[in-house]
C-alpha positions in Angstrom: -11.9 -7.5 -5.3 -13.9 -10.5 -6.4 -17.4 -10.8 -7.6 -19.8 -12.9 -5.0 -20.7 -15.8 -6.8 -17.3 -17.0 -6.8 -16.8 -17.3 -3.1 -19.5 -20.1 -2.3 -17.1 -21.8 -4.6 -14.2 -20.5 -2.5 -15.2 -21.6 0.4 -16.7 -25.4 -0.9 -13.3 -25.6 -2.6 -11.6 -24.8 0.6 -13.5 -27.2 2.9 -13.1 -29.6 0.6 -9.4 -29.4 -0.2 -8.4 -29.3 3.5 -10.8 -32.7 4.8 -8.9 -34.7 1.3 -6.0 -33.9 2.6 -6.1 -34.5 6.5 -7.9 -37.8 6.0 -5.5 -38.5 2.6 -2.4 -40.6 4.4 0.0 -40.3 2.1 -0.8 -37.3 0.1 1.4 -34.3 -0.2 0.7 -30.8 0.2 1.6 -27.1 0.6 0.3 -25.7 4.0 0.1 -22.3 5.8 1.2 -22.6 9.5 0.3 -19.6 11.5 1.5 -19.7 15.2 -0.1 -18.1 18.1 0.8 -14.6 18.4 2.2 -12.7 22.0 0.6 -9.3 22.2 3.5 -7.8 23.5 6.0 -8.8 20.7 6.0 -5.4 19.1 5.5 -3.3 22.8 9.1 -2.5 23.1 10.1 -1.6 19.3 10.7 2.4 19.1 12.2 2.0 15.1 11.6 0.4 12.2 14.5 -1.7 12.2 13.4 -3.1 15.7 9.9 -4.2 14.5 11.6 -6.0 11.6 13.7 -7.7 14.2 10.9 -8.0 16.5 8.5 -10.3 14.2 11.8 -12.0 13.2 12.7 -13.4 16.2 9.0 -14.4 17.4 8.6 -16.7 14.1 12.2 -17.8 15.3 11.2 -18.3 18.8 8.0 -20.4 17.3 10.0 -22.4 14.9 12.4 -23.4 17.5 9.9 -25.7 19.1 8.9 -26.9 15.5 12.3 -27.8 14.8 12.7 -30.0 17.7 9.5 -32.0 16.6 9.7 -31.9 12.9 12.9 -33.5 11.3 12.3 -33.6 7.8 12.9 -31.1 4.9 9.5 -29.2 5.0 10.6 -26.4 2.2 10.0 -24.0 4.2 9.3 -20.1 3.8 9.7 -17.9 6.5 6.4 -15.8 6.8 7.4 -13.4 10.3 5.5 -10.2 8.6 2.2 -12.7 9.9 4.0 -15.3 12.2 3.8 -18.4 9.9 5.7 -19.9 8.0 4.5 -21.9 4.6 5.7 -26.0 4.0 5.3 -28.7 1.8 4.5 -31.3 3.9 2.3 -34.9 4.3 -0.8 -35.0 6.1 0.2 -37.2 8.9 3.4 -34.9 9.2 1.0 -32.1 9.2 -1.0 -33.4 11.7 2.2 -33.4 14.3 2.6 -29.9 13.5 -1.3 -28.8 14.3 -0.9 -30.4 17.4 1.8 -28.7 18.5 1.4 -25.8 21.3 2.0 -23.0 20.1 0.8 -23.5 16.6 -2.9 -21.4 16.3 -4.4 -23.2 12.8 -3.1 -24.9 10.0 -4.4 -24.8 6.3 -4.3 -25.5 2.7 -2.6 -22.6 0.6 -4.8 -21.9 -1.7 -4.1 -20.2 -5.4 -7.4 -18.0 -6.6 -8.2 -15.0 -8.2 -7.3 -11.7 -6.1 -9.0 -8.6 -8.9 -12.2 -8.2 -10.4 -13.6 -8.8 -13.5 -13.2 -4.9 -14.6 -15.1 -3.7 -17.8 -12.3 -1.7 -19.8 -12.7 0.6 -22.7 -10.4 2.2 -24.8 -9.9 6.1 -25.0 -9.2 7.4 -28.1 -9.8 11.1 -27.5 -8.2 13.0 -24.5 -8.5 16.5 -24.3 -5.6 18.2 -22.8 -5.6 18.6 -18.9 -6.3 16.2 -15.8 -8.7 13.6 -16.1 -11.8 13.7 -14.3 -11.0 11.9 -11.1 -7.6 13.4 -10.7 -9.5 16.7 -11.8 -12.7 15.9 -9.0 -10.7 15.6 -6.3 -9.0 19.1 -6.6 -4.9 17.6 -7.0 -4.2 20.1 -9.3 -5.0 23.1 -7.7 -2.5 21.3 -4.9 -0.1 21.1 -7.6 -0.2 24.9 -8.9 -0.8 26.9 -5.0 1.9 24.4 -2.9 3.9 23.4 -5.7 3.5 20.1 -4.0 3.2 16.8 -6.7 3.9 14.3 -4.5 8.0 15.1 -5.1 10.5 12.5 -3.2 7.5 10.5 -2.1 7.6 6.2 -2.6 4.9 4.4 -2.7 4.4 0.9 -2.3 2.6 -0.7 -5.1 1.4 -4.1 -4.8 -0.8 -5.8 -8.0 -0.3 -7.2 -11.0 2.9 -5.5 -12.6 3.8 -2.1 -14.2 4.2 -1.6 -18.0 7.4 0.5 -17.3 7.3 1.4 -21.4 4.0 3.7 -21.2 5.4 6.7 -22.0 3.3 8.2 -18.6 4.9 5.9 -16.7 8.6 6.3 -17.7 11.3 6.3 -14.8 8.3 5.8 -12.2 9.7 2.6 -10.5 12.9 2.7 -8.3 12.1 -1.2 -7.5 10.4 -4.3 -7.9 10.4 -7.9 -7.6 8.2 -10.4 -9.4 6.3 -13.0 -7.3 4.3 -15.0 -9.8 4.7 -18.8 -9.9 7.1 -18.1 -13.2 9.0 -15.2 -11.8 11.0 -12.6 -14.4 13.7 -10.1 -13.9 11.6 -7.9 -16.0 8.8 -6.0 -14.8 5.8 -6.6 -17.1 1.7 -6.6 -16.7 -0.1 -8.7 -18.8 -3.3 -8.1 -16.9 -3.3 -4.4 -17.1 -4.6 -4.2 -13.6 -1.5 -3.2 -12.4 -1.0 -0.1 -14.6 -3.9 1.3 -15.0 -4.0 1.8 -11.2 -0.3 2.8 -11.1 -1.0 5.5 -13.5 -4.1 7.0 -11.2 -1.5 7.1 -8.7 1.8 8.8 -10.0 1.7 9.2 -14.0 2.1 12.3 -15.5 0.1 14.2 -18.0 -2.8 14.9 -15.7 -3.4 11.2 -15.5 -2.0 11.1 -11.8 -2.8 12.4 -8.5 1.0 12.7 -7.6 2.7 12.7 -10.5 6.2 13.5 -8.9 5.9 10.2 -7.0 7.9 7.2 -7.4 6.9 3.4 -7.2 8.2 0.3 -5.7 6.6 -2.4 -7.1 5.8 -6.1 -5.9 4.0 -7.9 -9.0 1.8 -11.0 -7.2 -1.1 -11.9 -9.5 -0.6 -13.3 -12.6 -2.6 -12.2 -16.4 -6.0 -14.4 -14.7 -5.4 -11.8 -11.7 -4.8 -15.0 -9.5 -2.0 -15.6 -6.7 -1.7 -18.1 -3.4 -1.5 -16.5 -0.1 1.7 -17.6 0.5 2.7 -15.5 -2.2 1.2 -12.8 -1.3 2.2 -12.6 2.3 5.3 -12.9 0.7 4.9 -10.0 -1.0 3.6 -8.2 2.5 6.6 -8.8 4.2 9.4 -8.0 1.4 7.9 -4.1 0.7 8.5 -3.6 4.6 12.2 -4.6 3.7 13.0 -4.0 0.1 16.8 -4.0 0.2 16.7 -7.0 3.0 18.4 -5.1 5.6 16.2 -4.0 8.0 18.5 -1.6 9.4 18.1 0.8 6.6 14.5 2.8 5.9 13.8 2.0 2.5 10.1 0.8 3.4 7.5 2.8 1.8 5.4 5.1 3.9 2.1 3.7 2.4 1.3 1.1 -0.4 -1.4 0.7 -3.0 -3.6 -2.6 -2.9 -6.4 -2.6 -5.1 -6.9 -6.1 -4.4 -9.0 -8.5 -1.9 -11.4 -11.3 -1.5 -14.4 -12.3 0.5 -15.1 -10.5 4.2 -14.5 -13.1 6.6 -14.1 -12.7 10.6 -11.8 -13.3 13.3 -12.3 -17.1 13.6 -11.0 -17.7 10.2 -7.1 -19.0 9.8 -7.1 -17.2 6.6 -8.5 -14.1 7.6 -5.8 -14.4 10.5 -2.5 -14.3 9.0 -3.8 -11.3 6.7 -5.1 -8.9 9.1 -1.9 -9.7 11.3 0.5 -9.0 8.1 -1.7 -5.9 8.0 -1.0 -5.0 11.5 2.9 -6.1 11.2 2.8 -2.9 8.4 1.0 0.1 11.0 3.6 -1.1 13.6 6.1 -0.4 10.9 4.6 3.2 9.7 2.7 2.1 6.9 -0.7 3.2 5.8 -2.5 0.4 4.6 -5.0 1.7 1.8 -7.5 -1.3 0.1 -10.5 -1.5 -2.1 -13.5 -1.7 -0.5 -14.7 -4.4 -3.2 -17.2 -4.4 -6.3 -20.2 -7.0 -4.7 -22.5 -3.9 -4.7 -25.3 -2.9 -2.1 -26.1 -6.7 -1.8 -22.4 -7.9 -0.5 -20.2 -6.7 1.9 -16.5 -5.0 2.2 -13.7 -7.4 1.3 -11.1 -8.7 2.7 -8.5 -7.0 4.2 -10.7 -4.0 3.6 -13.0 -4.9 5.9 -10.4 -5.1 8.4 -10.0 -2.0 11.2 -6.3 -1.5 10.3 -7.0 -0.5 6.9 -8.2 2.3 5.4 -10.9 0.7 2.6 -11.9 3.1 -0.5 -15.2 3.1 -1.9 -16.3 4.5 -5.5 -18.3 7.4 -6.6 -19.2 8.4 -9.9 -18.3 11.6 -11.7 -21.4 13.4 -10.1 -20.2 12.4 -6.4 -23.2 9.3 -6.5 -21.9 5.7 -5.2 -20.5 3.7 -7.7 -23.4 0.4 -8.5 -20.8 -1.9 -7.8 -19.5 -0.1 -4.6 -19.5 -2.9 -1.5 -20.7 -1.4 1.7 -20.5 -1.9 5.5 -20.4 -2.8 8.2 -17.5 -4.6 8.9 -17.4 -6.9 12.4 -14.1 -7.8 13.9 -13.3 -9.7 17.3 -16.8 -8.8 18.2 -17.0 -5.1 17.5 -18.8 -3.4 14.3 -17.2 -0.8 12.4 -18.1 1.2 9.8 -16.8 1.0 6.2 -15.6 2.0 4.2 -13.7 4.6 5.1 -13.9 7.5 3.0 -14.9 7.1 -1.2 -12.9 8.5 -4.4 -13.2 8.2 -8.4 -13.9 4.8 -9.2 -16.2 5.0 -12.1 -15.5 5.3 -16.2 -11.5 6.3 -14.7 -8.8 7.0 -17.1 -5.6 5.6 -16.7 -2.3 4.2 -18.3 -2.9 1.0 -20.8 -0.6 -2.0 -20.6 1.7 -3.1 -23.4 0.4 0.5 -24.8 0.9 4.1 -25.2 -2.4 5.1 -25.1 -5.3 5.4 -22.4 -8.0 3.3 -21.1 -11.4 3.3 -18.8 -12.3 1.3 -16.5 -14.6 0.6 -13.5 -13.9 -0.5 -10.1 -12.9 0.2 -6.1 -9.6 -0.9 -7.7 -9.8 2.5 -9.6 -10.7 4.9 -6.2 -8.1 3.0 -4.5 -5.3 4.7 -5.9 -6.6 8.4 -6.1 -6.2 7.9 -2.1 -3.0 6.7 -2.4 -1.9 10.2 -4.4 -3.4 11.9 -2.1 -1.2 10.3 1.3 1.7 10.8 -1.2 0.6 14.6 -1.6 0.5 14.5 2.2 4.0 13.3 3.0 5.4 15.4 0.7 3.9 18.5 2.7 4.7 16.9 6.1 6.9 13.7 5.7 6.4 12.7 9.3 2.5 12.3 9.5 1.6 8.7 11.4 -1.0 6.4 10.2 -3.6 8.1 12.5 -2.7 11.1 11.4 -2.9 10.2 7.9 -5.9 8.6 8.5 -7.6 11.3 10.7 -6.8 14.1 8.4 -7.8 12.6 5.1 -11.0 11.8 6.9 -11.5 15.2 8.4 -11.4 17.4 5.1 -13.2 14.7 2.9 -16.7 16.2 0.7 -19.2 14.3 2.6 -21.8 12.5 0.7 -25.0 10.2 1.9 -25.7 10.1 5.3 -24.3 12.9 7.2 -20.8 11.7 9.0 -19.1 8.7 8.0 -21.9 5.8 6.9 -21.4 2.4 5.5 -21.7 3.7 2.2 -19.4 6.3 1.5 -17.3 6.3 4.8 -16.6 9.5 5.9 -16.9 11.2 2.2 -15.0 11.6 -1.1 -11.6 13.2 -0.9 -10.5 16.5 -1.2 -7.2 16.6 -1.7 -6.5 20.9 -1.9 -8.5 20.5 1.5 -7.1 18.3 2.6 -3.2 19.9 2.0 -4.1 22.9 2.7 -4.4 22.2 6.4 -1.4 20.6 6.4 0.8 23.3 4.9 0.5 25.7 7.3 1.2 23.4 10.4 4.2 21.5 9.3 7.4 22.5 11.3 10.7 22.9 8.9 12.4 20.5 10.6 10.4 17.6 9.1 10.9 18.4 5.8 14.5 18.3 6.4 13.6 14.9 7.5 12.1 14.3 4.7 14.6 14.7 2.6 16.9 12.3 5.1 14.5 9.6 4.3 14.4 10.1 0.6 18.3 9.7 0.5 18.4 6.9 2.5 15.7 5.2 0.2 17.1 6.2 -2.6 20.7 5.2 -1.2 19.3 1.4 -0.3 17.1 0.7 -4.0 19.2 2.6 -6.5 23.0 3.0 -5.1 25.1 3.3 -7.9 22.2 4.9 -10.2 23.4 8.3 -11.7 19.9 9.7 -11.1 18.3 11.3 -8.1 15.0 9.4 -8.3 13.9 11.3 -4.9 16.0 13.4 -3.2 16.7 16.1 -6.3 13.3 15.9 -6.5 12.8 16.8 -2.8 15.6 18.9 -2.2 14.5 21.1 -5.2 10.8 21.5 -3.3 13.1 22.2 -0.2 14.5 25.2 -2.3 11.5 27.0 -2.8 10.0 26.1 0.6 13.2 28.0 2.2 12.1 31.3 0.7 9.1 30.9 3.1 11.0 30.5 6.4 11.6 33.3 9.0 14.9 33.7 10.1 14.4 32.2 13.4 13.1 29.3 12.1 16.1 28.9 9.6 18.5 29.5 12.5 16.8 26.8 14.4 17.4 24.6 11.7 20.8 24.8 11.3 21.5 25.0 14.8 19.5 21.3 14.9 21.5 19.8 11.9 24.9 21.3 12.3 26.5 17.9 12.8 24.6 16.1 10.0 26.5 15.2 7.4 23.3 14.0 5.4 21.7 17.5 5.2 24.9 19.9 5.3 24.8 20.0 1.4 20.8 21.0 1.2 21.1 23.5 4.3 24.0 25.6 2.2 22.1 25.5 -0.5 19.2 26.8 1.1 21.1 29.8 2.6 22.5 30.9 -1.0 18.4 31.0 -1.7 18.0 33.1 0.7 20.5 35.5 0.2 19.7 35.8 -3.4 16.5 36.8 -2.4 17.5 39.3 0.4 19.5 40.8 -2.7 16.8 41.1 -5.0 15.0 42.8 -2.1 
């Protein structure tokens, strides 16, 4: 998140740049055009593919209207993950389009900085085992009791690049795609943002708090940290899509966004077409987790932290205190007041991978607690792949440490997380039968981003945690499950494999 003194600026800058250009005849410009949005658009989608095709055809509905008005070449991109669309486009052409019916707001796109200013320090001398976040929050004792690491798990990752080179990081990303004004075909990070947070969330050696996870990557901000928003609502809508073919489930389950700006409310076009892009990914499945931001007791959660679809992170210190730079609550929204953030995690002096290194660095910052919640839902959908976002939500919540005021406050939401407490009440409740389909949505992922790939990036990975897990199942419960998949093709391989377990074991018996 950014720092408060730049978003006076923001805002002048903003006011500014839009009366220039409405009043400016002849002048040229790129503009966000968000349309007014039906309620009922995603009421009758039951799968993921029909969301997609949902918000699809209500930007195409929108944009039928605007096509019958607006004849020139506008350069167009399509937006439907927040009904808009983004043109280049002259003021007085603009102005037809505002007044147009079914148009809500029009404004500027504006390019600014998206990360804080984090203070970094290099860590010459490790010793061996987890670091302290990944340490604090209890991952591995999940890793050593439940043999669970966060195995056939993707999450979305979206920030500043990966250094795919760091030798912690090696293999971690499945897929990517650069969306920086001078786009490669190589992932990089010359911020470092990027992979110091990827690291909290899937490196190995103790660095990660899933370190059996995999990444798919969008890379927005640039080495300043800096993106538009039409860049990164482009970025919002292609990880609910990856492969671009919305009938396959390649989306990730929950992605990573150690990112935001200023809080603003429900009146503001800009605030708008985020929360809305936010919204597009629950409909979808996806767990939207976001810093809370670094302005400190005397500013406010960020945006789209701030917002009630996301679940924000706040950040403690290494003895459980709030972090100084830790924003706080409340958040309003269409009238109501809500209380954020929503629970806290490590966000203090945390070690992670360094960029264009091999070696390890500190640094401060909700962008830091951010990802030791994302390791934990990636723990948790490894243990029970079919969790919701509520679920997600409300069981993170419920086992959290909690700190301040008693229940969830404004400061530390509803506590740090625990993540062995947190898995440990998931273990024991998950039926068989969604692992299984666990590992159906880890080939099918894996089948969409890396056909042709002679590694298993997540389904070995999976069907090996299957293996073990089988030892564990009744025989009425094994029965059921074949009796359930005997016509699946996709699991017929993993289910024979399973029984030869078993009967090894009833051997050695």
């Amino acid at each position: 998140m950014r720092k408060s003194y730049f978003s006076s600026l923001a805002v002048v800058s903003a006011i500014f740049l839009s009366s220039y250009c409405l009043g400016a005849e002849n002048s040229v410009n790129r503009w966000l055009v968000k349309f007014k949005t039906e309620k009922t658009a995603l009421k009758e989608a039951s799968s993921p593919s029909q969301v997609i095709h949902a918000l699809q055809n209500q930007l195409d509905g929108n944009l039928g209207l605007l096509n019958s008005r607006v004849t020139s070449d506008l350069q167009a991109t399509k937006l439907w993950v927040a009904n808009s669309i983004a043109v280049t486009a002259s003021s007085e052409k603009i102005k037809e389009i505002s007044s147009l019916p079914n148009v809500e707001s029009v404004t500027p796109v504006r390019f600014h900085n998206w990360l804080s200013d984090t203070r970094a320090e290099d860590v010459k001398d490790v010793s061996r085992g987890p670091v302290w976040g990944v340490a604090k929050i209890r991952a591995p004792e999940v890793w050593d009791k439940y043999k669970i690491d966060g195995s056939g798990i993707v999450v979305g990752h979206l920030d500043s690049g990966v250094d795919t080179h760091h030798p912690l990081l090696a293999g971690k990303v499945i897929s990517f795609k650069d969306f920086t004004a001078n786009p490669s075909s190589e992932l990089s990070d010359e911020n470092g943002h990027g992979t110091h947070t990827a690291g909290t969330i899937c490196a190995t050696g103790g660095v990660g708090v899933a370190p059996g996870a995999k990444l798919i990557v969008g890379k927005i901000f640039d080495q300043h940290g800096s993106a538009s928003d039409e860049l990164v609502l482009k970025a919002m809508q292609w990880i609910m899509d990856p492969d671009g073919n919305p009938e396959t489930n390649d989306f990730p389950k929950l992605v990573s966004n150690s990112w935001g700006d200023k809080p603003l409310d429900e009146t503001h076009p800009e605030a708008k077409a985020l929360y809305e892009a936010v919204q597009s990914w629950v409909a979808l499945g996806i767990i939207p987790i976001f810093s809370a931001g670094n302005d400190g007791p005397s500013g406010h959660v960020g945006r789209p932290a701030c917002f009630p679809n996301t679940w924000a992170v706040a950040a403690t210190t290494n003895s459980d205190g709030l972090s100084f730079f830790s924003s706080i609550g409340p958040s309003t929204w269409n009238g109501a007041t809500y209380t954020k953030p929503d629970v806290a995690a490590p966000g203090s002096k945390v070690v992670s991978c360094k960029a264009n290194s091999t070696g390890l660095v500190s640094m401060d910052g909700t962008s830091m607690a951010c990802p030791h919640v994302s390791g934990l839902v990636a723990l948790m959908l490894q243990a029970n792949p079919k969790l919701t976002v509520n679920e997600i939500r409300e069981k993170g919540e419920a086992t959290v440490v909690d700190l301040g005021a008693t229940g969830k406050d404004n400061k530390f939401g509803s506590g740090r997380i625990d993540c062995f407490a947190c898995i440990s009440t998931i273990v024991p409740q998950t039926p068989p039968q969604n692992l299984l389909e666990g590992y159906k949505m880890a080939l099918e992922t894996e089948n969409s981003l890396t056909s042709g790939s002679p590694v298993s990036p997540l389904a070995a990975p999976m069907a090996s945690y299957l293996m073990e897990k089988a030892r564990s199942f009744d025989e009425g419960e094994f029965s059921f499950l074949k009796n359930i998949y005997s016509n699946d093709a996709s699991v017929k391989g993993i289910l024979n494999q399973m029984s030869v377990v078993r009967k090894f074991d009833m051997l050695q018996k």
